[in-house]
C-alpha positions as CSV (number, residue, x, y, z in Angstrom):
1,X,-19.8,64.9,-50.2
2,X,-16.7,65.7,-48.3
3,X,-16.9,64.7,-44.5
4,X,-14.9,67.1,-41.7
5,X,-13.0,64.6,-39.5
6,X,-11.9,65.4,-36.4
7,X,-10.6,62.8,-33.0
8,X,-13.0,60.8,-31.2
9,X,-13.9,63.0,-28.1
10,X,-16.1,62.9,-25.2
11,X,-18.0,66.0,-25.8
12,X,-19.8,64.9,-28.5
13,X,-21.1,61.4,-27.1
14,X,-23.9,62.1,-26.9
15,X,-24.1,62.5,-30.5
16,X,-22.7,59.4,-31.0
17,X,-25.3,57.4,-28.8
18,X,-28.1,59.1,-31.1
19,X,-26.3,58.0,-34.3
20,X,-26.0,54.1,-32.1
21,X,-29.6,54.1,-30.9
22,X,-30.7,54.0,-34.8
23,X,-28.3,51.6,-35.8
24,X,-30.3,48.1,-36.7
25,X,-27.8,46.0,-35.3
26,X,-26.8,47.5,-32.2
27,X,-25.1,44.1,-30.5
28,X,-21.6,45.1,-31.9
29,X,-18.9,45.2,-29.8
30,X,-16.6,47.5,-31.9
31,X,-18.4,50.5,-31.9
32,X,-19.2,51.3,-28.3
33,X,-18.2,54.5,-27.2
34,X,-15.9,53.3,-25.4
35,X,-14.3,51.3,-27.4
36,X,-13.6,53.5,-30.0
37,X,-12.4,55.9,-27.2
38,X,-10.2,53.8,-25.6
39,X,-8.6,52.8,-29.0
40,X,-8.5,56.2,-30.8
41,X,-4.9,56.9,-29.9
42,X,-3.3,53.3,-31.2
43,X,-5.6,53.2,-34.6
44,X,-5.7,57.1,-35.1
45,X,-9.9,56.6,-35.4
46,X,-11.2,60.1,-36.4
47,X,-15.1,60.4,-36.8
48,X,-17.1,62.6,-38.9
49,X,-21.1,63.2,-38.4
50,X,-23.0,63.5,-41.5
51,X,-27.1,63.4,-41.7
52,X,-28.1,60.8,-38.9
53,X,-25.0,59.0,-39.5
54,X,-21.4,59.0,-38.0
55,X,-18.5,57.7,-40.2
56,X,-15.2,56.4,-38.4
57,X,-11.9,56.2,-40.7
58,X,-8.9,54.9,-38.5
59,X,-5.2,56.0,-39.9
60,X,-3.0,54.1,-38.2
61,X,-1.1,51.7,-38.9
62,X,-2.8,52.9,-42.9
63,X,-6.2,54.2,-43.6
64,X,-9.4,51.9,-43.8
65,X,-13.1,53.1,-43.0
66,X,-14.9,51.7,-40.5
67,X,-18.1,50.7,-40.9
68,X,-20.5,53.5,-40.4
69,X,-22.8,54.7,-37.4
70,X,-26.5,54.9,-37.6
71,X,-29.9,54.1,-39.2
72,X,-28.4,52.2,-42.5
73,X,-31.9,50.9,-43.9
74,X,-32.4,54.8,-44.0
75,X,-29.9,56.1,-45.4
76,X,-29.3,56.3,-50.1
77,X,-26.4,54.2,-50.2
78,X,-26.3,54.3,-53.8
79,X,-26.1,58.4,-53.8
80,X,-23.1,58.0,-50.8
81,X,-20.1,59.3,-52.5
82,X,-17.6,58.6,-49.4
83,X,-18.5,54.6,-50.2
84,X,-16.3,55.0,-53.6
85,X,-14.4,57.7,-52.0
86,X,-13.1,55.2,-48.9
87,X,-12.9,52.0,-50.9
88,X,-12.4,49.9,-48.1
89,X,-14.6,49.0,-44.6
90,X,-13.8,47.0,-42.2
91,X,-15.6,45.9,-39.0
92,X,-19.0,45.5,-41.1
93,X,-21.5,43.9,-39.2
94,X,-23.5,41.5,-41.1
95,X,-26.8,43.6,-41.1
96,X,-25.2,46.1,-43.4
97,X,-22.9,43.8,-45.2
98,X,-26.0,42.8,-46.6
99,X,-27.6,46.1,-46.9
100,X,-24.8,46.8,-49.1
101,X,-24.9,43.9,-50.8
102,X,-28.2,45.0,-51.9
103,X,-27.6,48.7,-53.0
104,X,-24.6,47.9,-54.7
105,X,-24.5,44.3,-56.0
106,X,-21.2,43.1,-58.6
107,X,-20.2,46.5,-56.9
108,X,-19.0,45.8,-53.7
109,X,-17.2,42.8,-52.6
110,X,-18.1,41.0,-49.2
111,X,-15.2,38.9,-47.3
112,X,-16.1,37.1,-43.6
113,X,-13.2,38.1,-41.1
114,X,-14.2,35.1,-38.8
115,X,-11.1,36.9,-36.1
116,X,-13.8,40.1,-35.6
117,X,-16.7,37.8,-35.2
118,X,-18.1,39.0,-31.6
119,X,-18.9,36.2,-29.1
120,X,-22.3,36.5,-27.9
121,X,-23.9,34.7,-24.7
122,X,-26.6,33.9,-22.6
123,X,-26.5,36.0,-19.4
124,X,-28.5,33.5,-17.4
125,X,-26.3,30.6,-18.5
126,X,-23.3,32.6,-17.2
127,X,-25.0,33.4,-13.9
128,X,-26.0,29.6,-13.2
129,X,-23.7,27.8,-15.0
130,X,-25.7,24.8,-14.9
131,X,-25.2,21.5,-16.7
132,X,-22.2,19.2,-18.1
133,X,-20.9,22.1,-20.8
134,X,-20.1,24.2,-17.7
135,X,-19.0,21.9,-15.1
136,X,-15.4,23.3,-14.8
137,X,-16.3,26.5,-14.7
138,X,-18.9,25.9,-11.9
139,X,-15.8,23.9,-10.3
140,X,-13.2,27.0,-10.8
141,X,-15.7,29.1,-9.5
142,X,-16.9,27.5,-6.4
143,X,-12.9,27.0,-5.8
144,X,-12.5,30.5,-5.8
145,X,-14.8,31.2,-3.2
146,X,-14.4,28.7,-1.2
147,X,-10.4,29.5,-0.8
148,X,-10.7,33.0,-0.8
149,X,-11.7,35.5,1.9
150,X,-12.9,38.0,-0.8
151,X,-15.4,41.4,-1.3
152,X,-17.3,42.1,-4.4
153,X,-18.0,45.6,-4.9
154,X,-19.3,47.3,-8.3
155,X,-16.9,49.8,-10.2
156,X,-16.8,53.6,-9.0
157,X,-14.6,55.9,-9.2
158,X,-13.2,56.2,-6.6
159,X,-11.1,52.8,-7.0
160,X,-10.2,53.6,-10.6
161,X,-6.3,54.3,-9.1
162,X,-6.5,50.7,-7.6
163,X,-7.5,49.0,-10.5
164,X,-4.7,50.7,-12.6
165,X,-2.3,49.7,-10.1
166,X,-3.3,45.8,-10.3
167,X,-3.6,46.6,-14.3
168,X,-0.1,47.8,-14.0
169,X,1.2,44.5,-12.2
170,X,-0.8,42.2,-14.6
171,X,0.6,44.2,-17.3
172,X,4.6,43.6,-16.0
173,X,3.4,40.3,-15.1
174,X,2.4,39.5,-19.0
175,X,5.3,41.1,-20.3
176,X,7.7,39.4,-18.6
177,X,6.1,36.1,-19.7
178,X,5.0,36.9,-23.1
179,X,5.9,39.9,-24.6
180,X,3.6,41.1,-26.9
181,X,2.4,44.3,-28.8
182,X,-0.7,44.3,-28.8
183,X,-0.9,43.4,-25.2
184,X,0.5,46.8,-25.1
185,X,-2.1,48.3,-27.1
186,X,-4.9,47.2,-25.1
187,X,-2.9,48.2,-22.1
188,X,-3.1,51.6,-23.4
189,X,-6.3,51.0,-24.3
190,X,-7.4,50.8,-20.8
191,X,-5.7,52.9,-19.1
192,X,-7.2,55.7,-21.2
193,X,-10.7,54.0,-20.8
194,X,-10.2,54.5,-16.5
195,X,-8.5,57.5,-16.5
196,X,-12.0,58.6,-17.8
197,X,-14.2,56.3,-16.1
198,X,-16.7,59.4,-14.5
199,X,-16.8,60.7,-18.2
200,X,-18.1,58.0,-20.6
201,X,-21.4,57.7,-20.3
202,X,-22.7,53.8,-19.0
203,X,-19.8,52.5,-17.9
204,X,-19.9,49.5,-15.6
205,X,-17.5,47.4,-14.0
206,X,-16.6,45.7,-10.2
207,X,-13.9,44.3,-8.3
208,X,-13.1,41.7,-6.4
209,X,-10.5,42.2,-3.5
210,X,-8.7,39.8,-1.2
211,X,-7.4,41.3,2.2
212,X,-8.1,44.8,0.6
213,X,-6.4,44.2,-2.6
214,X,-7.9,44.7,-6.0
215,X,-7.1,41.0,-7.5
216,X,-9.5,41.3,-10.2
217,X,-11.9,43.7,-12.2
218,X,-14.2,43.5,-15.5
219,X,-15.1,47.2,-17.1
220,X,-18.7,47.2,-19.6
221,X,-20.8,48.8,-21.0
222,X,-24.3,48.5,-21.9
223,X,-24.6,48.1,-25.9
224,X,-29.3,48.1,-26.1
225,X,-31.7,47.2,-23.7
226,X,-31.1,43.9,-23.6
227,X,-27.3,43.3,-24.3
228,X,-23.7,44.1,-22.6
229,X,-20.2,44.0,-23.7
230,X,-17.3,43.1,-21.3
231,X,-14.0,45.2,-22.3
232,X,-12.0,44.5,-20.6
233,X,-11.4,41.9,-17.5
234,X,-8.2,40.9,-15.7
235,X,-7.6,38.7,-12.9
236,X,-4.6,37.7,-10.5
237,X,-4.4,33.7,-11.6
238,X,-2.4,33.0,-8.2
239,X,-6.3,32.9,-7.0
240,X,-7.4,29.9,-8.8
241,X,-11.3,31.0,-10.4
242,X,-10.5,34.3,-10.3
243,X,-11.6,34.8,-13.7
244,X,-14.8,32.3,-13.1
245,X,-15.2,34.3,-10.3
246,X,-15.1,38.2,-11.6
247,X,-17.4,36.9,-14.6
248,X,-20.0,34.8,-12.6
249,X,-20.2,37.8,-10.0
250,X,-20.3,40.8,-12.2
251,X,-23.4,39.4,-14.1
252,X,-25.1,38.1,-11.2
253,X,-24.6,41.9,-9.4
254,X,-25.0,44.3,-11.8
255,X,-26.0,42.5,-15.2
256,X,-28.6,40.4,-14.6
257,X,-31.2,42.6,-16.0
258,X,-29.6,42.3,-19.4
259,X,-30.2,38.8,-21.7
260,X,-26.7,39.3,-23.6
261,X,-23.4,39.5,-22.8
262,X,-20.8,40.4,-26.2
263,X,-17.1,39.1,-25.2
264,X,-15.9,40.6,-27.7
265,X,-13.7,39.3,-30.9
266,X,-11.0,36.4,-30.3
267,X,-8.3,38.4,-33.1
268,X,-7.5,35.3,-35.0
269,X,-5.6,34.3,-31.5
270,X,-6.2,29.8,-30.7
271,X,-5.5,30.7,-27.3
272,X,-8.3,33.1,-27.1
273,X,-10.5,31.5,-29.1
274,X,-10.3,28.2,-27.3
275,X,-11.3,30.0,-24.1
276,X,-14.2,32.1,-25.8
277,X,-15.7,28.7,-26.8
278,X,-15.2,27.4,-23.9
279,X,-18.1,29.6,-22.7
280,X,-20.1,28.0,-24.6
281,X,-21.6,31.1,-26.9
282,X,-25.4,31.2,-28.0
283,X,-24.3,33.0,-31.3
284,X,-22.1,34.6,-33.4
285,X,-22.5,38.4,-34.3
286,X,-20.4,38.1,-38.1
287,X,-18.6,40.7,-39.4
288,X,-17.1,41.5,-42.7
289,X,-14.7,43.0,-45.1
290,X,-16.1,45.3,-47.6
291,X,-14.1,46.6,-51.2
292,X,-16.2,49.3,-53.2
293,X,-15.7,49.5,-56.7
């Protein structure tokens, strides 16, 4: 089988969401459209559509498979020449790791990467924040709007050049401070995300302003019925709770039909994984290496 990859592009989403809407485990963070979009250009992902599934090989900074797209319970694994072909997966949500495990047994070796575990929570605790494990955020928050003379609004596009100019001064901001590549990545990352905010199908997202100024904004997407995934969110910290504040909000206004919120991976980073937990997760969505032999 020889699969005809080409770059991830927004006329065929719609594709993708068809191959998504079959996948079992659908929680996953990684392969949102949007994510993969955003981060095509810094991993080189290319994706290729075969059957009901879609493959996703990124290049860059070498070549490694993602893990594939679709309705895995359906699909002859043991028949799939691109498994022995690619060799190597990454980003392989548990589901499959051990749907693999059982098509190909001795053959296939399984590693936990605990830095691309997703961060999965309750949207109702995040609304209410009630209890001792969220006292400070409660605090931070109701700092924030007690001190601040601010507006909530949700995303549109219409304010997609403000939020890119407060990105841009965040981004300087960081820089300055701690300089840092991959802070640059995701920087890229997001800019090409709200360049085409009108274009990717779902997107969500608000503001909060302060004398008319965008001092902080969250960008998601909706992943299933009953689950969301929070890109990206930046907030000015001279506004003490800003980030309480954006994250509280957004769910409350916009999310609250939803019962999950995915924050993402925490990269292997202390600093970020301290503040993840600090959120007090429900569960973990695990992920995994994967070596075909």
């Amino acid at each position: 089988m020889t699969l005809d990859f080409g770059p991830i592009s927004l006329d065929r989403q719609d594709d993708y969401h068809i191959a998504m809407t079959g996948c079992p485990q659908l929680m996953t963070s990684d392969f949102s459209f949007a994510n993969i979009f955003g981060w095509a250009e810094h991993y080189g992902l290319e994706w290729a559509f075969h059957k009901d599934l879609c493959f996703i090989r990124q290049t860059r900074p070498e070549v490694i498979y993602w893990a594939p797209v679709g309705p895995w319970d359906k699909y002859a694994w043991v028949d799939c020449s691109i498994m022995k072909e690619a060799q190597r997966f990454t980003r392989v949500p548990e589901a499959l790791a051990n749907h693999w495990e059982k098509a190909y047994g001795s053959a296939i070796k399984l590693t936990e990467n605990r830095g691309h575990w997703d961060y999965i929570y309750s949207v109702e605790e995040l609304i209410a924040l009630k209890g001792k494990k969220f006292h400070k955020k409660k605090n931070l928050l109701n700092q924030f709007i007690k001190n601040s003379n601010f507006q909530y609004e949700s995303m549109r596009p219409e304010c997609v050049e403000e939020v890119l100019e407060m990105q841009d001064e965040w981004y300087k901001w960081y820089e300055e401070n701690n300089p840092s590549e991959a802070i640059k990545a995701e920087n890229h990352a997001i800019t090409r995300v709200m360049l085409n905010f009108d274009q990717i199908k779902g997107l969500m997202g608000a503001t909060l302003r302060v004398d008319g100024k965008v001092i902080a904004y969250t960008v998601a997407e909706p992943l299933c019925d009953d689950s969301i995934v929070i890109h990206f969110e930046k907030g000015d910290i001279r506004h003490k709770g800003v980030y309480q504040a954006i994250n509280q909000m957004f769910l409350k206004n916009d999310a609250d039909t939803f019962t999950n919120v995915n924050r993402e991976q925490d990269l292997g980073d202390e600093g970020l994984r301290k503040a993840k937990l600090s959120y007090n997760p429900s569960f973990f969505l695990k992920k995994f290496e994967a070596i075909v032999s």
